[in-house]
N, C-alpha and C positions, 0 to 999 in steps of 0.2 A: 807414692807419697812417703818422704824419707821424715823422720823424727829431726828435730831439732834439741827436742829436751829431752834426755834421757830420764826417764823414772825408774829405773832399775827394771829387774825380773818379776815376773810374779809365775808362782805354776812353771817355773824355767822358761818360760816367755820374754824375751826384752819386750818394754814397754817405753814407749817415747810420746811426745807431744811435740806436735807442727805449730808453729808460731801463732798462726791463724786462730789457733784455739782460744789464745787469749783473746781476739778482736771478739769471738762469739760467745766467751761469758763476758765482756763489761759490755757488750749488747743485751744480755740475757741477766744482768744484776740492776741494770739502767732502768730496764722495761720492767721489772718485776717491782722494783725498789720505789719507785716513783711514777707509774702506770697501774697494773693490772693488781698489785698488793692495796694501795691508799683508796683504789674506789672499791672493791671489794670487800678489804675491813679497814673502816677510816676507826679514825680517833687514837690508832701509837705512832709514836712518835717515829722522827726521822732512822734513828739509827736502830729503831727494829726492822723496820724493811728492809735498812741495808742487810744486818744481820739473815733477818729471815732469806732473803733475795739471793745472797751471797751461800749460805746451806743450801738452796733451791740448785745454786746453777754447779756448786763443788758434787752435791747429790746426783744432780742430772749424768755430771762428768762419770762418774764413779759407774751407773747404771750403764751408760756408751761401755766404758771398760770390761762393764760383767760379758754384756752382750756379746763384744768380740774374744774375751776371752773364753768365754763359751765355744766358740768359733773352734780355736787356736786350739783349747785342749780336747774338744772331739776329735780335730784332723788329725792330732800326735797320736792319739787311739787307736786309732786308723791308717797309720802310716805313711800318714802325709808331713811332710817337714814343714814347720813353720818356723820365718823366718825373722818375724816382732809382731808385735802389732801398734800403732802407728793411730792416734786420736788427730783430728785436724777440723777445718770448717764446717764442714759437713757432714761431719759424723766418728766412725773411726772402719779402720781399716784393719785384717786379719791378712797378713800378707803368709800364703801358702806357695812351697817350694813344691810342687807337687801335684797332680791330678788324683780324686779319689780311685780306686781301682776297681766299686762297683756301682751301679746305681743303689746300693743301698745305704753303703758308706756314704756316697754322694747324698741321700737324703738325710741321714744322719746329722753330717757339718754342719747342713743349711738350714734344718728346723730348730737347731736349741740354740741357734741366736734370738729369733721370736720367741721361742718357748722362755728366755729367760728373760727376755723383759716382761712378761706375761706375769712372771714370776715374782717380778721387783714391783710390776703396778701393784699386785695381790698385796705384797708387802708393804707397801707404802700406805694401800686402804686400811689394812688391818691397825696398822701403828697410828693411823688418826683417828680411830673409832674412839677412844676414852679422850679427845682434845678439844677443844672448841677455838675460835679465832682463828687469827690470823697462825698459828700452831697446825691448826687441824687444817686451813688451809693451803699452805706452804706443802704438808705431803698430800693433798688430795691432787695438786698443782703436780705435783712428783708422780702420783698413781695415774694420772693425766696422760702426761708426755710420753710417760712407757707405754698407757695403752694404743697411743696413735704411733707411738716407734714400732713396736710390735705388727700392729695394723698394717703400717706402711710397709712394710719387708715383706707381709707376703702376701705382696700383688705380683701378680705371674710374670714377672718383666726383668731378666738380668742387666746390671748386676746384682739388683736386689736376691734378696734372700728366697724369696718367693719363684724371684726367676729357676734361682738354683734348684727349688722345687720341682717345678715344673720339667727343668732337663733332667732330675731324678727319673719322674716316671715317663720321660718320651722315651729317655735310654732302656728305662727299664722294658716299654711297652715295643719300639722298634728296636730293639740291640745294637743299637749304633750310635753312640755316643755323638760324632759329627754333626747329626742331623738335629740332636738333640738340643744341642750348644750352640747351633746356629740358629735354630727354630725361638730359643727362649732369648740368645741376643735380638733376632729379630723383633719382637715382643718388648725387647728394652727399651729399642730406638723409637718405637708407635707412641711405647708411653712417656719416653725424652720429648719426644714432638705435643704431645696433647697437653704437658707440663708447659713446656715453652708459651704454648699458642694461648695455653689458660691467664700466664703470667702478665703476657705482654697484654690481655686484653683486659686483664681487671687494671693495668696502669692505664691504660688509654682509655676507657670509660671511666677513669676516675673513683674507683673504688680502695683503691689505695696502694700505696708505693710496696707495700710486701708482695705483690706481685712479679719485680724483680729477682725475690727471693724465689719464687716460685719458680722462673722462668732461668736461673741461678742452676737448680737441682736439676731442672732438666735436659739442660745443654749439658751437664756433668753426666748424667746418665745415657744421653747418644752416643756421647765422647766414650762413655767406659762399654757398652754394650756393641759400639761398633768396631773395637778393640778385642772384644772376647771371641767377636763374629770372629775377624780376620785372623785370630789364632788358633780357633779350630779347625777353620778351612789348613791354615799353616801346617796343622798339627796333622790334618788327614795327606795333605799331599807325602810329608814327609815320614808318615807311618812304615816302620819296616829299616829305613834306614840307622846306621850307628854312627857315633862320633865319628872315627875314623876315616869314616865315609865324605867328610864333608870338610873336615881342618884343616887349615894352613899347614902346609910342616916343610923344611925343618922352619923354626922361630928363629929371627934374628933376634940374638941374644944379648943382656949390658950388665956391666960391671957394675954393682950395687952402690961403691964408693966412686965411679965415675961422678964428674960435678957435671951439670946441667950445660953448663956451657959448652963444655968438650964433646957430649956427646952430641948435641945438637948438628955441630961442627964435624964430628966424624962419621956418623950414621945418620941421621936426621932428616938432614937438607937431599942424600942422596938414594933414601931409601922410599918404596911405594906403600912402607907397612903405617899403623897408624896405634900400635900398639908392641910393646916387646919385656917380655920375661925378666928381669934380674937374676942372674947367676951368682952364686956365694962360692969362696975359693974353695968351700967342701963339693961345688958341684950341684946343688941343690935347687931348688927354687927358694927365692926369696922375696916373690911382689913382683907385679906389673906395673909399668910405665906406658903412660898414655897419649896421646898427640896433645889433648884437653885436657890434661892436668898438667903438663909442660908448658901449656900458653895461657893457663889460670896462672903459673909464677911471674911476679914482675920482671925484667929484663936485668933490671940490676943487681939481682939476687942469682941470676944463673952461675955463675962462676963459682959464688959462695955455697952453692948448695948443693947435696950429693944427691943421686937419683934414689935412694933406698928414703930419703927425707922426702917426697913426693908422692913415693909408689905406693898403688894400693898394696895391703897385705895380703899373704896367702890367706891368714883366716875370715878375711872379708869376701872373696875368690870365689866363687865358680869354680869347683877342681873335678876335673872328668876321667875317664878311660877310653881308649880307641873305641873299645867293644861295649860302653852304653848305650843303652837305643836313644835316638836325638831326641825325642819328642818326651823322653824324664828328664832331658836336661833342660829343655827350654825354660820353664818353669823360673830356673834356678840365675838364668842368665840376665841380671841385673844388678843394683849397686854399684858400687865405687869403680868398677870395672867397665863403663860404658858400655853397658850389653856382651861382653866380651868373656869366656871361660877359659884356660888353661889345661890342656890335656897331658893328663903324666904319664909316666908308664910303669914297669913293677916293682922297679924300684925309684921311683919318685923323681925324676927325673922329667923334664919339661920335654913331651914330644910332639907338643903342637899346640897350634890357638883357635879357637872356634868363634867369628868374629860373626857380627850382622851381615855383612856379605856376605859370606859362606852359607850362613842360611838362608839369604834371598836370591844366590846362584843354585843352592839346592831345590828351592821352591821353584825356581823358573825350568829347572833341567825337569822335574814330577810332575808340572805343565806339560810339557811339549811329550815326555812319556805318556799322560793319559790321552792327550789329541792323538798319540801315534798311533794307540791301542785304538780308540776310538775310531780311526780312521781305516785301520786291519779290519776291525768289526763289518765294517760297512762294507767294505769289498768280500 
């Protein structure tokens, strides 16, 4: 989930909002402002609910942010990279460059997001104890939704937070993270299906349309937990190998101030790659050029436009070493780069690409190794 609005840093955090966000506070000022605030405490007038309504849903926003930001600066603690964190429909997003490196750490990340809305609900009860009305209940409304945000994360089911619990201590208890990271995605997708199945049945017996919502979250939590399955499994085939091991090399290489049209025209149409380096007349790396960000430019702008004006930059980049182990970079291999990193060498120099292919000719070649092994056993 990429940010659309930037909100600056927090904690040296980038912090962004997903467009979505907006459609779910004037959902959430609509329903508060003219719903659940006027029969709860009737008798003020219009533009206090707005008001009140509009505190509710900026408050709520702020509390999502604690939470992932909680996230974000345990893993930095920990020596996990984080790469923004990222607010949207559904909640917010701590996006980690990185795998914890113990089950402890790993339960560390995943408890003081719950822990810290636990924290804001307490806060929020406290600060409406001396208020009454529609005052007192606008944060009671606040100590509310943290306690069910809290609640909800940790239910033992990734990608929730509670999932990430639970692969804490399988890792901890079997010493193998795999099994671990498989066992609580599995666990995500039972509880993606039981959401679904909840949703669509309070819509069809008539209980009411927020069962789409319902049935919303849980198709997003198959979707993300049958994602974390497949990357463990990924992660275990490919355990042991290094960058080097698995890169394109050498990269066909372009001229940063080539225009878009020329190169199309000289490399492009006759080449098998779908991604290529820009080279600076120092020699250096300067940005990736992409198949899909070549045919996102309109046609009549190629000519006019230089490849260096397209290309992602180095500090947006995926940047690796031959001799990384592949399964710390994976992590890392997304962004403006279409799944793609750049591997340099010691003096900074572009010595290969590390492309979605090359990891799913890796994963197929760690298949057919373990069926070979598997099949020596037998005999």
């Amino acid at each position: 989930m990429r940010p659309t609005i930037p909100l600056g840093r927090m904690g040296g955090v980038p912090v962004g909002l997903n467009l979505s966000v907006v459609l779910i506070l004037a959902i959430l000022i609509l329903g508060l402002a003219f719903g659940r605030f006027p029969a709860a405490f009737p008798g003020y007038g219009t533009a206090l609910y707005l008001v009140a309504a509009t505190l509710a849903a900026v408050l709520f926003l702020a509390s999502l942010l604690a939470h992932e930001l909680a996230h974000a600066l345990v893993a930095r603690g920990e020596g996990v990279e984080v790469a923004g964190i990222t607010l949207w429909l559904l909640g917010g997003v701590a996006e980690l460059k990185g795998e914890a490196r113990s089950p402890g750490a790993d339960l560390r990340i995943a408890a003081v997001g719950p822990l810290t809305s636990l924290g804001c609900a307490l806060l929020f009860l406290v600060l409406s104890l001396p208020l009454t009305g529609l005052a007192e209940g606008t944060l009671l409304y606040l100590a509310g939704v943290n306690l069910v945000l809290a609640l909800f994360n940790l239910i033992p089911a990734a990608p929730l937070d509670g999932g990430r619990v639970l692969r804490a201590g399988l890792w901890a208890w079997k010493r193998d993270r795999t099994f671990a990271a498989v066992t609580a995605a599995k666990a995500g997708r039972i509880f993606g299906y039981v959401l679904i199945a909840a949703g669509l049945l309070e819509v069809v017996t008539g209980l009411g349309l927020q069962g789409l919502w319902l049935a919303m979250i849980g198709l997003f939590l198959v979707n993300a937990a049958a994602a974390e399955e497949a990357q463990a499994k990924a992660s275990s085939v490919l355990q042991g190998l290094r960058v080097g091991e698995v890169m394109s090399a050498p990269a066909v290489t372009a001229d940063p101030d080539e225009s878009v049209f020329s190169f199309v025209g000289r490399v492009l149409l006759h080449s098998r790659f779908s991604a290529y380096p820009l080279i600076g007349r120092d020699g250096h790396f300067a940005g990736l050029v992409t198949l899909n960000r070549i045919r996102a430019l309109p046609r009549e702008r190629h000519a006019a436009t230089r490849l260096s004006e397209i290309a992602c930059p180095p500090d947006q980049l995926p940047l690796t070493r031959a001799d990384e182990v592949l399964v710390e970079l994976l992590p890392r291999m997304n962004g403006c780069a279409d799944g793609r990193a750049v591997v340099l060498d010691e003096t900074g120099r572009v010595a290969g690409i590390v492309s979605p292919s090359d990891i799913s000719r890796a994963i197929q070649r760690g298949d057919l190794r373990s069926y070979a092994q598997r099949g020596a056993d037998l005999r």
